[in-house]
N, C-alpha and C positions, 0 to 999 in steps of 0.2 A: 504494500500500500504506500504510494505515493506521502511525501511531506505537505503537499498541497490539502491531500484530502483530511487528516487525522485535525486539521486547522477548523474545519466548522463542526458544531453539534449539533447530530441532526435529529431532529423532535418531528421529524417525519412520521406521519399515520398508519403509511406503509403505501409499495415496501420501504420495510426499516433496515435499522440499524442492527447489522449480524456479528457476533464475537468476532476481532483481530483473526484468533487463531485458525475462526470457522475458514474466513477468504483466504488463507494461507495452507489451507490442506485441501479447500476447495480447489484452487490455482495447481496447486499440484496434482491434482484428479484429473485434471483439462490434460493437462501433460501426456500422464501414463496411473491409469486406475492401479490401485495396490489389492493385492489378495484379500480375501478378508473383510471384505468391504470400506478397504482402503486403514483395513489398522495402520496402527505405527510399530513401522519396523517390517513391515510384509513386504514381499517380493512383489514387483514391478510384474501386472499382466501382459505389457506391449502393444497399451493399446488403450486410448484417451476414455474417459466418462461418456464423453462425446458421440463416440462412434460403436461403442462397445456394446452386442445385441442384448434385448433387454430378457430373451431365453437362456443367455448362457450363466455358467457357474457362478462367475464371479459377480455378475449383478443379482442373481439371487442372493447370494450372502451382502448385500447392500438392502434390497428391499426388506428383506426374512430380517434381518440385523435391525433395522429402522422398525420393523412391528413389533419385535419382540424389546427394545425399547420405550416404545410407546406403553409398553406397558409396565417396564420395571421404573421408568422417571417420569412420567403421567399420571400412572396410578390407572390407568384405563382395566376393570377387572375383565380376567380371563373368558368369564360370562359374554362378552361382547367381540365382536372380531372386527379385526382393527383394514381401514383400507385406505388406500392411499389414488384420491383419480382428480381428474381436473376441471376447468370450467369454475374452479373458484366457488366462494360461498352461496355465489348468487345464482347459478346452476342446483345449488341443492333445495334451495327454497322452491324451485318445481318439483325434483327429483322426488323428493322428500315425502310431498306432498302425493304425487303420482303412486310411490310405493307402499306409503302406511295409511292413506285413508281407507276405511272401510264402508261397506254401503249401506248408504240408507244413515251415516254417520256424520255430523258435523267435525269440520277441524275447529280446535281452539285457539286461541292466540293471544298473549299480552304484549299491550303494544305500549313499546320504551322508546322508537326513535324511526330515523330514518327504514335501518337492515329490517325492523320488524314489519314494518310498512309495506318493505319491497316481499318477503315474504309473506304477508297476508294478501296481497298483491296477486303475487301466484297459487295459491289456493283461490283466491275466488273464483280464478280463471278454469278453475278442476273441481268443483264443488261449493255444495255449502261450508262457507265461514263465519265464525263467531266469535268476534273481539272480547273478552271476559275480564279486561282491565286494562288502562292507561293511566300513564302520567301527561297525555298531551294538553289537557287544562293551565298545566303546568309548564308548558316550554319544555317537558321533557326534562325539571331539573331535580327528580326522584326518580327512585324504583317503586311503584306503584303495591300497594297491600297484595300479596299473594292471592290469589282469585278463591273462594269456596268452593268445596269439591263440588257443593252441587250444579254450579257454574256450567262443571267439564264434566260430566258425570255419564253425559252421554255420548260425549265427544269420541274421536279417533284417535286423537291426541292432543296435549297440549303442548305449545310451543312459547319458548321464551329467549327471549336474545340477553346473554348474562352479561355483558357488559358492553358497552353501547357510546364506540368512538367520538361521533359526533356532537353527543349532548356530556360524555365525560361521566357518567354513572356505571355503578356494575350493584349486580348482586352480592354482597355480602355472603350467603353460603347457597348452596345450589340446593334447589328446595327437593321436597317429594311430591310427587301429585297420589292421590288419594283415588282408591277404587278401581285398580290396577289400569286407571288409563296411560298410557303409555308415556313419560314426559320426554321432550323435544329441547334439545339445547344449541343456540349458535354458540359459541364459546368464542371465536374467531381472533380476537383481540384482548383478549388476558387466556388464552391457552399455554400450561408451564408456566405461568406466573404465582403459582402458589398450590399448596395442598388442594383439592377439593375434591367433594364426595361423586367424584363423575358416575360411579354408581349406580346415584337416583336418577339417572336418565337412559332412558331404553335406547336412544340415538341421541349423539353427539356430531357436530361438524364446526369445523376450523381450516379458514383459508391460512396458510403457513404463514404467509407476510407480514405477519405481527412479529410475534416470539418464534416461529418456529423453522424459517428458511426462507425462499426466495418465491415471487410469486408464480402462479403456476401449477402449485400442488395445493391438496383439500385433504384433510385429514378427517375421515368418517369413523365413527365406531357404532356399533349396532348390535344390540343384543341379539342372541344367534336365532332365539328363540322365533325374532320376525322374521329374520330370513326365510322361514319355513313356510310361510305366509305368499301364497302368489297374489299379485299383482293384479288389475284391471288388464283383461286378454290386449288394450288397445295399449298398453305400456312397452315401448319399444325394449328390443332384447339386451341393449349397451348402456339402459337407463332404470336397467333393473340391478339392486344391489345383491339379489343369487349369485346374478352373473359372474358382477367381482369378485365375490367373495366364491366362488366355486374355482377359478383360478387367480389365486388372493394376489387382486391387483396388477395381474399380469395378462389380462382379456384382449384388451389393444395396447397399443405402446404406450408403455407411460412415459413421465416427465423423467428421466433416468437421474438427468444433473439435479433437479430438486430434490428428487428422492433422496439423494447422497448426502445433498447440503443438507436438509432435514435430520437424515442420521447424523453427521458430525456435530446439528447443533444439540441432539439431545445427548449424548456422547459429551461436550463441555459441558449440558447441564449439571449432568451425571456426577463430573469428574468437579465443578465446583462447589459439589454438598447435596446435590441433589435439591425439589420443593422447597425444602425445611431454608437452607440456607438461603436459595434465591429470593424466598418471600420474604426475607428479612433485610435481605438490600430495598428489596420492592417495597417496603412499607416506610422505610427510612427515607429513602429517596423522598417517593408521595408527602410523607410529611413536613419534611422539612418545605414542599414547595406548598403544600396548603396555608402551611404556619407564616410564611411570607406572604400569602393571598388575604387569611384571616386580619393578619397584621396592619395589612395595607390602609391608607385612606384614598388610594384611587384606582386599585383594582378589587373586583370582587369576582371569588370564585362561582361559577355559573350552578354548580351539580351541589343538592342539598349535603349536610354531615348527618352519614349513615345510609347513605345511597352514594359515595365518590368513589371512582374509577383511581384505581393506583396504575393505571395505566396509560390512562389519558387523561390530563387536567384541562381544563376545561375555564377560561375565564374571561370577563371583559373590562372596562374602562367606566363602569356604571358609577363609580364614586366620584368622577369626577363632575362639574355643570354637566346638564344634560345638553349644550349647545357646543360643548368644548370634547364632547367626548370624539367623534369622528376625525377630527385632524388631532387627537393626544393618541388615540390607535394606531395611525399610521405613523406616525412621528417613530413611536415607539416601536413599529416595524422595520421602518428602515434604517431606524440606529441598531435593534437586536441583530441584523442581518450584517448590519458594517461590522456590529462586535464580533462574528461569527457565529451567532445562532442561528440556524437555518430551520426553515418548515415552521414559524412559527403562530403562521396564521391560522386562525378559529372558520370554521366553516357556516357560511353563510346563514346558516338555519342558527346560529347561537351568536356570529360573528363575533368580537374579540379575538381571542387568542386561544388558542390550543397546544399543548407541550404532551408528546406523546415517549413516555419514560419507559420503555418493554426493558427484557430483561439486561440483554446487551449494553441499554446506553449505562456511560460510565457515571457514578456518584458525585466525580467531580466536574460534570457540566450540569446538574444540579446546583451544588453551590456554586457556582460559576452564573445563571441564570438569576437564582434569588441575588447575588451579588448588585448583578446586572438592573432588576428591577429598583430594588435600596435606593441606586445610585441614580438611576432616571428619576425616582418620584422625589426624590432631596434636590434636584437640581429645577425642580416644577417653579 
């Protein structure tokens, strides 16, 4: 990695920010794959990530390596099987939908933001939909009262997006749904960032581009039990999750280079303490930037305390006049950017400012940032 690049922080949404060591055994996968699924210290196969078939030996112990990880530093249980396909998160909000509704069954849905949206979106386009809780009264800056079972009770499933980029909110602990309706989790954007009871959810999906590798790849888990469950006859054969998991994840060709970068990055997770340690960067990090938002008299953090994203913070310029706030944001944009903080703009639906902390970024462009804030709002 260039001296140019390691110069800006980048608070990107995704794709983000991936471990040092991850791009440095990635670059060297480009080269010549290593046995092993590119361990350290393995003999050179002759032959790049790149070009390398996604049937032979050596990329099997890269994908087989990558699932059976996902489940010893995930925590993903055995109960569920683990697949790796593409088309990103916004492909499984149909997928999803296609494979587990059942008939004559409503889907359910809490809606916390934009991703929820787009996913109820596509159910409605496949069925009856039934919204069973929001925070949008709200701007989206809660996680909204867990829905009554009798809410979902007759549903297919219930679906929840756990932490939620654009408004900077997550769930707090991953719920259960009641009455063995089936629960549905996006996780996409704190996936690996801390212990959680992935469990309670019969299906899981996460686009990698957060925490977990480069974009391109989708991290599905599924309890086995649905697999068993066919489909609506009109469900194409490549959008059925049998499929994959009947030749696990190797049906069409996958993303081979993500696949790999995925395994190396849970591979440093692994090797830096595993959930336990990362969530404890992750919560130090988070804090320290709330406690400088809390602090503030001209910025204010957008996402309530007790629904905030340690993953994505989330804030604007609300404490200043309300006639001065639009040129003190930008101001504040283009001097973050002069200083080297890069990505640091809030998306449109919340505007302000957005700082997205995954696990990779380092603690010291954290206090680097609150530095940076101190130092703007004393010089007002």
């Amino acid at each position: 990695m260039s001296a140019d690049r390691v110069k800006l922080w980048n608070f990107s949404a995704g794709p983000a920010i991936l471990p040092l060591e991850v791009f440095e055994r990635a670059a060297d996968a480009v080269h010549e794959l290593r046995a092993e699924g590119h361990a350290r210290g393995a003999k050179g196969v002759g032959m790049s990530i790149l070009e390398i078939s996604h049937r032979s030996k050596p990329y099997e112990a890269v994908t087989f390596g990558a699932e059976k990880l996902c489940h010893e530093v995930l925590g993903i249980p055995e109960t569920h099987q683990v697949l790796f396909l593409q088309g990103g998160a916004s492909l499984q909000f149909a997928m999803l939908a296609m494979n587990l509704r059942e008939a004559g069954k409503p889907a359910a849905y809490v809606d916390t933001g934009v991703w929820s949206q787009k996913a109820i979106a596509e159910s409605q386009g496949l069925g009856e939909t039934i919204t069973v809780g929001s925070s949008a009264a709200t701007n989206y800056d809660r996680i909204p009262a867990f829905p009554e079972a009798a809410s979902y009770a007759h549903a297919s499933y219930l679906h929840i997006t756990t932490n939620n980029t654009i408004f900077g909110t997550e769930y707090a602990e991953i719920p259960r749904a009641e009455g063995g309706v089936p629960l549905v989790i996006d996780f996409s954007s704190h996936a690996g960032s801390r212990p959680m009871a992935l469990e309670h959810a019969a299906f899981g999906y996460a686009g990698a581009q957060k925490n977990l590798g480069p974009s391109g790849v989708t991290l599905v888990y599924i309890r086995k039990d649905l697999l068993a469950k066919k489909p609506a006859a009109h469900v194409p054969v490549i959008l059925r999750y049998a499929t994959h998991a009947k030749e696990p994840s190797l049906y069409n060709t996958p993303n081979t280079f993500g696949v790999l970068v995925l395994k190396l990055v849970l591979e440093w997770m692994r090797d830096a303490g595993g959930l336990p340690a990362i969530a404890a960067v992750n919560e130090r990090k988070a804090g320290k930037l709330y406690a400088a938002l809390d602090g503030s008299q001209v910025f204010r953090a957008h996402a309530q305390p007790g629904s905030r994203s340690r993953m994505n913070v989330t804030w604007t310029a609300n404490g200043a006049p309300e006639g001065e706030r639009e040129a003190l944001s930008e101001r504040f944009l283009k001097q973050a950017q002069a200083a080297g903080f890069d990505g640091l703009k809030g998306h449109r639906l919340v505007g302000g400012f957005r700082a997205s902390i995954y696990n990779a970024f380092p603690e010291a462009g954290v206090d680097a940032l609150c530095e940076f804030m101190a130092e703007f709002e004393r010089r007002l």
